[in-house]
N, C-alpha and C positions, 0 to 999 in steps of 0.2 A: 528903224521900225521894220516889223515884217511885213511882207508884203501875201496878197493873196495866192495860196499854193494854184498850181494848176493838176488838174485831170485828165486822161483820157479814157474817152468811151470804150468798152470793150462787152462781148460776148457773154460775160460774166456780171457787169455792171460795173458802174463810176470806179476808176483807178487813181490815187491820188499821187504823182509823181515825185513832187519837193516837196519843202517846206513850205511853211508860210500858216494863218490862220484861216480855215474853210467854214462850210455849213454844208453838210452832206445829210440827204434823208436817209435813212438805214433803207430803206425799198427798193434806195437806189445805189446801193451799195455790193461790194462783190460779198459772194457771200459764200458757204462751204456748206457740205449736204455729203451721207451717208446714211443706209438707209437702217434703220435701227438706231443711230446713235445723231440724232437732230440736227440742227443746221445753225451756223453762226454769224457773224457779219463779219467782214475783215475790213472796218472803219478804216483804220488806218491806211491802206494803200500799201503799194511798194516802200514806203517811206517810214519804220517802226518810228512809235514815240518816243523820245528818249528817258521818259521819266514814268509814263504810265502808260499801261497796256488797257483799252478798253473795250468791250466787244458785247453785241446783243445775243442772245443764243435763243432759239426757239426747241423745245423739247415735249414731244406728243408723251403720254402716261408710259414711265417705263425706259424711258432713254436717258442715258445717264452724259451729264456735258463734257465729262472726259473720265482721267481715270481716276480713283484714289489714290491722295498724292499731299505733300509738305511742301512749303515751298519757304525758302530764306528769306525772302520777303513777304510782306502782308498783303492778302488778297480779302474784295468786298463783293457782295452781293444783291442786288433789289428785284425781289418778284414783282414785276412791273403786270402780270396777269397768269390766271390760272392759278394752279399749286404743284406743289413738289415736295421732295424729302430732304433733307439734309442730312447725309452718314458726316460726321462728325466727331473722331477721338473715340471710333468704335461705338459710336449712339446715333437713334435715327431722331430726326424731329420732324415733323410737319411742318412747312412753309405754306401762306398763301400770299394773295396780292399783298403790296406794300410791307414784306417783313423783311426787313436789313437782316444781313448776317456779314457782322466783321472775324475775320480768320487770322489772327496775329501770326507773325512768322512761326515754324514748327506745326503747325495747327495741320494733322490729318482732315481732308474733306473731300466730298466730293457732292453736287447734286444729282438728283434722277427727277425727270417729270415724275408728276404723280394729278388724282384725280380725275374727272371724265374728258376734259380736251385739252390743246396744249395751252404751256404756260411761257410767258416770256420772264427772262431775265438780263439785268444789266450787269455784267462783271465788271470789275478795274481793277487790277494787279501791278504794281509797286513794280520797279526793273533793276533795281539797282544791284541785285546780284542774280540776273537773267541769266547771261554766256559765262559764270564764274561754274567754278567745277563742284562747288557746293552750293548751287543753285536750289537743289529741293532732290526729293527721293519720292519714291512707288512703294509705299510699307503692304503687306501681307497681311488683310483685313477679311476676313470668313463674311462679314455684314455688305463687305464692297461684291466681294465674290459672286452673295446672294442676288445682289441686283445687276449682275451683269458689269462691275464697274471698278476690279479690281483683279490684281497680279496674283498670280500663284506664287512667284520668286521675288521677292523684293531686288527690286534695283535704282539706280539713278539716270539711267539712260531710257528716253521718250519712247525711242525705236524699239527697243526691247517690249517697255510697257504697251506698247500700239500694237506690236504687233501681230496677236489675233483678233483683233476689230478692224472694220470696214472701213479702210481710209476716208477722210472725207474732201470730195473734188468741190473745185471750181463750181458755182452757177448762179447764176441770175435770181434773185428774190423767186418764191413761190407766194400767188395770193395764199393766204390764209395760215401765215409765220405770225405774223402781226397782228393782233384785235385792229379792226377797223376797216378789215379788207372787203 
């Protein structure tokens, strides 16, 4: 049986070091912040999940949660508040609270806040070909472009794609990420 992972405190908030089963408030979790491009949770700790990636993202009107991107495994979505967009396969759609979007492997996507304040989202992304060398690709999308949240060059490498955006650091929850603050 597993036993309960342990933690440590850090500057950043709640770090989870092993394994084991937890219960962690996203508030108090470390979490990631660039300015322009929203801030996320890193639930998981030091320790990836080995099966599924999952992450809160908070995103003010306008900020796109990464880049436009595929990936070989299946990635899902829940606007848990506010609204956003969905560029998808070269198409935009309006998202608000409570609309799932499932992204089957291949599937070009990305989202952008949208509306008058920010909107939360739950990600969960599939891992089973995360570190494989056909893990997913950055395609060359004019609609990603538009919103700030696509490559000029199509490539497969993150660092490529990242890099003319604002890395996002290390920090401590900010009130007002979360409805409720």
């Amino acid at each position: 049986m597993p036993g309960e992972a342990s933690f440590e405190e850090t500057a950043t908030g709640r770090n989870r070091t092993d394994e084991g089963w937890f219960v962690l408030n996203a508030r108090d979790a470390r979490w990631h912040h660039a300015a322009g491009r929203g801030a996320r949770t890193d639930l998981e700790g030091d320790v990836d999940f080995p099966q599924v990636g999952v992450h809160v993202c908070a995103l003010d009107p306008g900020e796109p949660m990464g880049m436009y991107h595929w990936e070989a495994d299946q990635e899902d979505f829940l606007v848990v508040a506010g609204e956003a967009l969905l560029l998808v396969e070269g198409e935009e759609r309006p998202l608000r609270r409570w609309d799932f979007v499932h992204c089957p492997p291949q599937t070009d996507h990305i989202i952008v806040g949208a509306g008058e304040g920010p909107c939360v989202i739950v990600a969960v992304g599939a891992r089973e070909h995360e570190d494989s060398d056909g893990w997913g690709g950055y395609p060359v999308e004019q609609l990603a472009l538009d919103h700030d949240a696509g490559v000029t060059a199509g490539t497969t490498d993150p660092a490529v794609a990242y890099a003319s955006v604002p890395r996002r650091e290390p920090t401590a929850y900010r009130a007002g990420w979360l409805p409720g603050d």
